[in-house]
C-alpha positions, 0 to 999 in steps of 0.5 A: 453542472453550470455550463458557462460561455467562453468570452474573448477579451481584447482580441487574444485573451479568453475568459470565463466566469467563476460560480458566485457561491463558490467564490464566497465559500473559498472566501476569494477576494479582488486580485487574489491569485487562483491555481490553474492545473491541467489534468491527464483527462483533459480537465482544468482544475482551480484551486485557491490553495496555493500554499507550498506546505501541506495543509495541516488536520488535527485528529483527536481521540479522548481516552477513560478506563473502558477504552480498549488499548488495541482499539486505540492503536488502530484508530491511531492508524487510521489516522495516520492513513486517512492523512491527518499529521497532528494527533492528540490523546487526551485522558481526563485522568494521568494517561494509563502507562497501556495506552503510552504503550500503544502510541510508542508501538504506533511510532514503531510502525508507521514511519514518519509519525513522532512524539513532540509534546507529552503531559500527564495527560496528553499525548501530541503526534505529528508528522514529519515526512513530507510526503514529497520525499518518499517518491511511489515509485521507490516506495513500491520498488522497496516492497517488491524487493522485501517480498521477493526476498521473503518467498526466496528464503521461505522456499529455501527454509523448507528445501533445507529444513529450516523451521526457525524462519516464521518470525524473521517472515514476520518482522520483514512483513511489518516493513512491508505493512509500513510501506503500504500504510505510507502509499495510502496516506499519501493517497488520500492526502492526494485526494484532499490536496491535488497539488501535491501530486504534480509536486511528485510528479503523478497524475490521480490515476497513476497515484490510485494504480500505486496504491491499488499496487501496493495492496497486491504487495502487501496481500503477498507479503501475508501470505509469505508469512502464511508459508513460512509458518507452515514450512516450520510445521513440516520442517522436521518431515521427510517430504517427498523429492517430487514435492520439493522439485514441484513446490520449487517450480511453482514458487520460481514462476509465481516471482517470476509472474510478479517481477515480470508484473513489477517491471511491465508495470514501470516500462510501460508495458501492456503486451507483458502485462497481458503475457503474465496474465496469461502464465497464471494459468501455467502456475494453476496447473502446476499447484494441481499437481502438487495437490494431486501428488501430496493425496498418499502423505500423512494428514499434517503433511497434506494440510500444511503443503495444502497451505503452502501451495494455495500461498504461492497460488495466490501470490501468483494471482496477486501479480495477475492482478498487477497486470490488469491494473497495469493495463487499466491504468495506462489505457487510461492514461493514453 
């Protein structure tokens, strides 16, 4: 760290030096104008970068015969979440229909990422959302709500027997995937371009809360999928009333914990934070119960309600730890 003396000029104006070697690096010259960003912290950041637009990144992937078509599509991803917003798939040969194929999924399931240039063997992805028109906070809002519907019908498919809810699950869950890659593109995009969050309206800290938010929500929309699929196994079973009443009651407080997560998180709140920190405990004891009950069923019963109820367990966990983050990020704010 370089520590530098703060001059005044003409009595009223306070000036400080810049670093030689950075000036030369940002190829910074007389009269240029410099960006000047107060930060939550306290600190002052100084940017050259004073373009309204993103900055553009190009990503390129080289394809042949031995390359793996899944392995291509999670690199396209990655991509997509580590920022980049111009891709291009290069084959030396015409491009295999397995790996058109992969780009036209990958357009599927991430949003904002199109097709503008193809060739016999080429493939040019862009991005075209701005990152400003997809706020956090109506991203995260979004996913509660999927999720939250999610576990409804998941609980109401196995009080009424229903065993063809697994795929509806799955295809809601793909739209929660969605979101989450979304919160953590703009996360890292944020990272490499700090003015884009005062344009949301955002400080750091509060964008890694999102994000670290957005994890939690995706985490539980896995394991509605996890229930839904074993509520299908034992749909056709006469499962004991105790049960039913039981796993409803769990499932009841493990949204409740996660709504009241949610809703502290964007009042602000610490003490209701701590509050649903607290009713987790009350939601353990309850899946013991369930657990003890389940010990005289048959072998199928006991493992899938097993799974049922470390599901709705971990979903209540996951709205603790929205809470701690809720928490760690506004004590770090203020």
């Amino acid at each position: 760290m370089e520590i530098r003396r703060v001059q005044i000029t003409g009595g009223s104006s306070y000036v400080i030096t810049l670093p030689k070697e950075w000036i030369k690096k940002a190829n910074i010259k007389k009269n240029d104008p410099l960006g000047l960003l107060s930060q939550s912290d306290g600190t002052l950041l100084i940017t050259p970068k004073m373009i309204e637009k993103q900055t553009q990144i190009f990503k390129i992937f080289n394809v042949n015969d031995r390359t793996n078509h899944d392995f291509l599509l999670r690199q396209l991803v990655g991509a997509y979440i580590a920022g980049y917003n111009s891709i291009k798939i290069i084959s030396q040969k015409r491009m295999p229909s397995k790996f058109r194929d992969s780009v036209r999924k990958f357009t599927q399931i991430t949003i904002g990422q199109e097709v503008i240039e193809e060739t016999d063997n080429s493939i040019i992805l862009k991005d075209l959302l701005n990152p400003v028109e997809m706020p956090f906070n109506t991203t995260i809002k979004r996913m509660h709500i999927i999720v939250r519907s999610m576990h409804e019908d998941a609980i109401n498919a196995l009080m009424e027997g229903n065993k063809n809810i697994q795929e509806e699950m799955s295809l809601r869950d793909n739209d929660v995937d969605r979101l989450y890659w979304l919160v953590a593109r703009q996360h890292n995009i944020i990272l490499q371009n700090v003015n884009l969050a005062e344009k949301m309206g955002a400080t750091i800290k509060m964008v890694l809360a999102y994000f670290l938010i957005s994890k939690k929500i995706e985490r539980m929309g896995d394991h509605v999928v996890k229930i839904a699929k074993n509520v299908a196994q034992i749909a056709d079973s006469n499962l004991d009333e105790n049960i039913m009443v039981k796993i409803q009651s769990a499932s009841s407080l493990a949204l409740d914990i996660f709504n009241k997560s949610i809703g502290a998180f964007f009042r602000k709140d610490i003490s209701e934070s701590n509050k649903n920190i607290d009713s987790v405990k009350k939601l353990e004891k309850i899946c013991e119960e369930i657990n003890k009950l389940t010990l005289n069923q048959k072998s199928d019963i006991v493992i899938s309600v097993g799974y049922i109820v470390e599901s709705i367990r971990r979903i209540g966990e996951y709205a603790e730890d929205i809470s701690e983050t809720t928490i760690n990020y506004l004590i770090g704010e203020n």
